[in-house]
N, C-alpha and C positions, 0 to 999 in steps of 0.2 A: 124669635125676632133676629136672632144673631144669626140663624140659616137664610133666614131673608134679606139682613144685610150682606153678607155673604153673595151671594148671586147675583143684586146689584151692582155689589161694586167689581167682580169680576165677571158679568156676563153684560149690563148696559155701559158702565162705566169705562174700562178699557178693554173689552170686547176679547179676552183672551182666548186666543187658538192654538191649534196643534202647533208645539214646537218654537213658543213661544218662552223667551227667559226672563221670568219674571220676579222681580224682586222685592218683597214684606219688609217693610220695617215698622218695629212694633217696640213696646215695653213686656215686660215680662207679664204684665196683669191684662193685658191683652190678649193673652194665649187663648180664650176661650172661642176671641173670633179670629184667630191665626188658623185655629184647627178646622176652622167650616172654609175660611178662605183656600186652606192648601188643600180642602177635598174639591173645592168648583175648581181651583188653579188646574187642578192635578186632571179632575173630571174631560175640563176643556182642551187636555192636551198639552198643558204647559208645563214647564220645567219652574218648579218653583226655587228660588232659596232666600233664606231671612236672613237681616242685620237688626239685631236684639239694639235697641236706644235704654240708657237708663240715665236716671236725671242725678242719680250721685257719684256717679262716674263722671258725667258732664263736669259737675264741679271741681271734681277729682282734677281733669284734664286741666281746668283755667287755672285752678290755685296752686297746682304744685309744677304744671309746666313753665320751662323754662323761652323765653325768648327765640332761643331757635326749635321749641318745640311748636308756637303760637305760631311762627311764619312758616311752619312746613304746609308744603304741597305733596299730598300722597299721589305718585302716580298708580298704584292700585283702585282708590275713588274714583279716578279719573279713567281708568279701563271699564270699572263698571259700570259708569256714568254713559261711557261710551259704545257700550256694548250690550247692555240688558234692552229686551223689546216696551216692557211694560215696568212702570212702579206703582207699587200701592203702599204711602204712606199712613200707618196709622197712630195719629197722636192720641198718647196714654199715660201723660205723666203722674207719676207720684207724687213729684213737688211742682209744684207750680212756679216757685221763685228759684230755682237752684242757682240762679248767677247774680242774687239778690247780693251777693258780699262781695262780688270780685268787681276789681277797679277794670272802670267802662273802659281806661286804655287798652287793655289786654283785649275784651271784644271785639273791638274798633281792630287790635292788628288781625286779627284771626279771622273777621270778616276781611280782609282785607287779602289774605293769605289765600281764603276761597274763591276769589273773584272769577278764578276762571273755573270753576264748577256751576259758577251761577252761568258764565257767558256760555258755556256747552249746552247745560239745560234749558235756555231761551234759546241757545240756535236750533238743536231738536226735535224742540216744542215747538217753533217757528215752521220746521221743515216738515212735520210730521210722522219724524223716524222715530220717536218714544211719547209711549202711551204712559197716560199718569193721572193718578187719582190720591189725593190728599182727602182721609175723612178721620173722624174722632171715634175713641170707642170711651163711653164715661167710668171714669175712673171718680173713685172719692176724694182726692184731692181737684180735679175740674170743678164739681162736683160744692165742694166746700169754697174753691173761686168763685164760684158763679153765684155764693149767696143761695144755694137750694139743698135740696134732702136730698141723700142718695137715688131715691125713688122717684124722687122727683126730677133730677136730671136725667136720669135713664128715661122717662116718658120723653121730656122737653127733647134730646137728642133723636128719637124716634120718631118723634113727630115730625120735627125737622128734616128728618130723612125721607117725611113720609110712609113711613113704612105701618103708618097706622092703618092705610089704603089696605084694601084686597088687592089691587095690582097699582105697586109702585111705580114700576116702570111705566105704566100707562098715565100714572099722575106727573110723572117728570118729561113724558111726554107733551102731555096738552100746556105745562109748564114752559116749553120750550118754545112752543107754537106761539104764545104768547109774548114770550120774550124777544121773539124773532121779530114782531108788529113794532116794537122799543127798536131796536138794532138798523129797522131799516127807516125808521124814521132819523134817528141820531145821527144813520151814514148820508144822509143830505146835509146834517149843519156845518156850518164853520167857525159858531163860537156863541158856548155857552154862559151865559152870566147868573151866579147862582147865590140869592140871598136868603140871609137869614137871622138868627140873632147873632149879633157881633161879626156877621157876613156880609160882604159883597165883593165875591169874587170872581174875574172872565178868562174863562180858559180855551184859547184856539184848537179845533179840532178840525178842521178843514183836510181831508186828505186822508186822513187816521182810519183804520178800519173798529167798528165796535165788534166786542165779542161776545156773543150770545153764551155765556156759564150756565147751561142747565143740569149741571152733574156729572159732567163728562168729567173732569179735571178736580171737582171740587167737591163730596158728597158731605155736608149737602153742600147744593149749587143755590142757583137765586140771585146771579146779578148778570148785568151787562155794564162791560169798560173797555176803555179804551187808551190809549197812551199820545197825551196831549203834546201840542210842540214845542219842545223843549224851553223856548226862547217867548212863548206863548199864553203865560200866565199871568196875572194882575188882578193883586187888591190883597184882600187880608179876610182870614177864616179863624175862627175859632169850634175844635171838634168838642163833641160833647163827652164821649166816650174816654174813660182811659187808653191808653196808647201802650201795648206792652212791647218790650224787645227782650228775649231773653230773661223773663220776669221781672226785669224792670219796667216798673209800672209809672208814665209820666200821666200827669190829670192836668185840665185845662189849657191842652196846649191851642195857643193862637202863633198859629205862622202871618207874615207879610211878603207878599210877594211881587217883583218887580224885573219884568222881562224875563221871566219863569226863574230866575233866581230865588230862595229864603233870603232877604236883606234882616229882615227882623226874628228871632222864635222867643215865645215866652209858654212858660208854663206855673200853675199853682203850684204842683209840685214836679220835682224830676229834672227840673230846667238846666240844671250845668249837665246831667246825660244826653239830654236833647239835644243839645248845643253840640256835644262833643259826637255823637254820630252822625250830628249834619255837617261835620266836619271831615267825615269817612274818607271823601275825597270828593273830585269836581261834582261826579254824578249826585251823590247824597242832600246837593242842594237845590235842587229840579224836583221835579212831578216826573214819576213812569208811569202813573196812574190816574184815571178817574174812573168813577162808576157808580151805578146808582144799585142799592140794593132792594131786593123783589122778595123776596121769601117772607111770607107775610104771616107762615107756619112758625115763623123768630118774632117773639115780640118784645125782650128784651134780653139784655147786653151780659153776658157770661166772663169777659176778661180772655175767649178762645176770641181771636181774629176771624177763624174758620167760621165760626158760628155769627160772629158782631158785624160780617160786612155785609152779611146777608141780608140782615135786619128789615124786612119792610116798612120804606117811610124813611131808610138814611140814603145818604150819600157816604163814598168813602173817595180818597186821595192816598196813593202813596209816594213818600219820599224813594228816590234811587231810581231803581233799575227796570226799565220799560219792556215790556215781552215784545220782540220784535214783531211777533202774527199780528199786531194792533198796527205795524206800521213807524211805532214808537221806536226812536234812536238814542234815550239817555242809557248809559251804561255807568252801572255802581256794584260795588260790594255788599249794599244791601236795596231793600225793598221793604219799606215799613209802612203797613197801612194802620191810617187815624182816619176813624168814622163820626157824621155828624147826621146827628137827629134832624129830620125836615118837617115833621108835621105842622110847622109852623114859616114853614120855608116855599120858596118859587124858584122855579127853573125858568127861565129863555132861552130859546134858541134862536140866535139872529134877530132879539128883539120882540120875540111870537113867546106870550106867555102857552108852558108847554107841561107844568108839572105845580101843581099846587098842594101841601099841606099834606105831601108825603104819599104821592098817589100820579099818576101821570093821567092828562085831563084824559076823558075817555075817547073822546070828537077827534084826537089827533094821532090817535092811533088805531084807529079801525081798518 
């Protein structure tokens, strides 16, 4: 399986060719598919090199760095950032909470600190000078988040990948084909209204392009979104899902929202973190995101975003920072997506019921 994920994510996913710099980032328990990755990387001609991520050093950094360690800008990130053709992110944490003890002010300046790594990687990503693919490799700590058995997350991640098929890439295919019927119907709206329990929210999307996510960017992929306008939002949602930032875990968050502003957030638990990242700066209190999730391979919610926003039958929203390719203009230091279960939920677009009960009607997308 791991030679087949392997090939994916480096032969559909960001299409690597001769002479390309391509760069892994992994955990150390990940090495298994590090070594099938640098043989397709290496096969297709590309220059590979890794940046090893580990989640007790993460902690290391928050808790014992100093103030002027939290606001440094490396300009070496930033040549890389700037200068590699391809990234393949791969998340494999050990611990799933490692910033579970460090006070949110320290995250809040350090996101803060990155802001312009984030604004490189949206311009980039906008322009289409860097190729990039974010996927999971199941580790036993994921693994024990998500409430499953080791062997049991290992299937549920493969399936999700697909890679259960005899040709993946052929299923991510006809998956995209699909997706594309969603994206050109969505690129005619100019404002969706979308209820639920504890929902009724309208969000302006007139002008926005939608982005057909079939894997390219995200393995797995399974959604289409868009980045709504700024000043274009109203009403009030409450997501179903936990909300994680850095293993802080926030549960029932309800935002309120008023001329795309948060004026209200509450949460069951989590609420003064909530509060204090929607506080990041101007952006962090805007939408950069909407989108509905299609992956129908996801049927329930792991505490990985990668995996939760996919979910067939939700919707998600994120707080911050808008990918310019959608059109979107809010700029932040971060990007936090909260997902909401709709099986019980309606979509309109311009008043035309368009999406019922977690499922988009079939008559409007043909």
């Amino acid at each position: 399986m791991l030679s087949k994920m392997a090939k994916l994510l480096v032969n559909y996913c960001t299409e690597v060719k001769e002479g390309d710099e391509v760069l892994v980032t992994a955990s150390f328990e990940a090495f298994p598919l590090v070594k099938e990755l640098w043989k397709e990387i290496v096969s297709a001609g590309g220059y590979p090199r890794l940046a090893v991520s580990d989640d007790e050093l993460r902690e290391i950094f928050f808790r014992y760095g100093k103030e002027s360690l939290l606001t440094h800008y490396s300009k070496i990130d930033e040549f890389l950032l700037e200068n590699i053709d391809v990234r393949i992110s791969v998340l494999s944490s050990t611990h799933t909470k490692p910033l579970i003890g460090v006070d949110p002010q320290k995250i809040q300046t350090r996101s803060k600190a990155l802001r312009k790594l984030t604004e490189i990687f949206m311009r980039r990503d906008a322009e289409g000078s860097l190729r990039w693919v974010v996927t999971a490799y199941p580790t036993h700590a994921m693994a024990q988040e998500a409430a499953m058995g080791p062997v049991e997350f290992k299937e549920f991640v493969f399936r999700a990948l697909k890679l259960h098929a005899e040709d993946p890439v052929q299923e991510w295919i006809t998956q995209s084909r699909w997706q594309e019927k969603i994206v050109n119907l969505l690129n005619k709206v100019s404002e969706l209204r979308i209820v639920g329990e504890d929902t009724d929210i309208t969000v302006r999307v007139d002008g926005r392009i939608w982005i057909n996510d079939d894997g390219k960017n995200n393995m797995p992929g399974g959604e289409v979104f868009t980045g709504p306008h700024e000043d274009g939002v109203d009403g009030y949602i409450k997501f179903t899902y936990p909300a994680v930032w850095g293993g802080n875990e926030v549960e029932g968050v309800k935002l309120v929202f008023r001329k795309g502003e948060v004026v209200e957030a509450y949460a069951e638990k989590g609420e003064e973190f909530l509060r204090k990242m929607i506080e990041t700066d101007e952006g962090s209190k805007r939408l950069g995101e909407v989108a509905f999730g299609l992956n129908y391979d996801i049927k329930r919610n792991t505490k990985e975003i990668l995996f939760d926003e996919k979910i067939g039958g939700t919707i998600h929203m994120a707080l911050g920072a808008s990918y310019p390719s959608t059109g979107g203009k809010n700029v932040s230091a971060i990007h936090w997506d909260m997902v909401k279960d709709m099986w019980k939920g309606k979509v309109y677009a311009d008043g035309d019921l368009i999406y019922l009960n977690g499922k988009f009607l079939e008559d409007v997308i043909k």
